[in-house]
N, C-alpha and C positions, 0 to 999 in steps of 0.2 A: 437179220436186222433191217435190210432192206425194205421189205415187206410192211415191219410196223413203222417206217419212215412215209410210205407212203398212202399210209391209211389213216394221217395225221389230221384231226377233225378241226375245224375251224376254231372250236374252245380249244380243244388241244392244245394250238397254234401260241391264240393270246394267251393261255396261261403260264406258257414255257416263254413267252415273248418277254412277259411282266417279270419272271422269279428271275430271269437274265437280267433287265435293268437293274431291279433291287440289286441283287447277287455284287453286278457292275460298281455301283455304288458305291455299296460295303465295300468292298475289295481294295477301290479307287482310297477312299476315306480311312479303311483301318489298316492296309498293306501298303499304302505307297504309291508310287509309281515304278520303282524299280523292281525287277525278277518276273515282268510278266509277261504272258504269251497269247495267243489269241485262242479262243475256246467258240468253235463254231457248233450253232446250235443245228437241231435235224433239219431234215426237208429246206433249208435256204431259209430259216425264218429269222437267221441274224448269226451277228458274231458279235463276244465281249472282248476284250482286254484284260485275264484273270491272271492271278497267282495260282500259285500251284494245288495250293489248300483249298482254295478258293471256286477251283474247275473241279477237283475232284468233288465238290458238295453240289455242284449245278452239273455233273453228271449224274452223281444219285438223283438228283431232284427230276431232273430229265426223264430215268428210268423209270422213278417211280411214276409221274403225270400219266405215261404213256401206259404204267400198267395199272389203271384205276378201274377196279372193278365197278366202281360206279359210274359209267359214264354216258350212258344214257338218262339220269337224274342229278348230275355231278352238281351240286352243292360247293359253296367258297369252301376251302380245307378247312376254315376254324369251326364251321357249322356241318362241319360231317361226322356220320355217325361211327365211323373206320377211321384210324387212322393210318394212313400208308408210311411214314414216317417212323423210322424207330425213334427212341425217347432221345439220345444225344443230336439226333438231326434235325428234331423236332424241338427242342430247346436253339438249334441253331439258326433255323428259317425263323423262330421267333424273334431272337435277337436281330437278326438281318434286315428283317421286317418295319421293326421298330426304328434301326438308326434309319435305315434307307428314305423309309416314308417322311420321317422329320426332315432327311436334306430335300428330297424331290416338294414335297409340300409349300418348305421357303424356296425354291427355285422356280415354285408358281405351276406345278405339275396339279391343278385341283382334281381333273380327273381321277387320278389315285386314289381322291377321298370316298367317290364310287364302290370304288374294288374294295377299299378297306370296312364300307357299310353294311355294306351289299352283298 
């Protein structure tokens, strides 16, 4: 695991950087504040504050980023042509997506609206 920690490509980086904030969000917003534990991301590119539910779906999310067959043409995930996501995790990142973006947006995050067009 070492290995593909340290072959973590600069996208790589921001995109595990971004699904952590969202992830954070959600978590903060629909679990609470109580029952949580810190969920440190690879290579030092950050740590959340998750639930339990919550870490285990931002470690599949982690696993899969890093196994993207596409990543030399790596495309935003809604406009790619694979999807790496099975279908319940893939209805999940959507949902997360959705509440996350609306609070980050009123809290004046416009860059996000970047990533969400883009």
């Amino acid at each position: 695991m070492m290995t593909i920690m340290e072959a973590l490509t600069k996208q790589q980086k921001k995109d595990i950087r971004l699904i952590g904030r969202f992830v954070e969000v959600y978590c903060t917003g629909k679990h609470g504040a109580g029952g949580h534990s810190r969920f440190c991301l690879p290579e030092g590119v950050g740590e959340h504050t998750l639930c339990a539910e919550c870490a285990e779906f931002m470690a599949y999310a982690v696993a899969r980023r890093l196994k993207c067959p596409l990543e030399a043409e790596k495309p935003t995930c809604k406009r790619c042509r694979i999807h790496c996501y099975n279908e319940a995790n893939r209805a999940k990142v959507k949902e997360i997506m959705a509440y996350s973006g609306k609070k980050l947006l009123l809290r004046g995050r416009l860059d996000y609206l970047w990533h969400y067009f883009f």
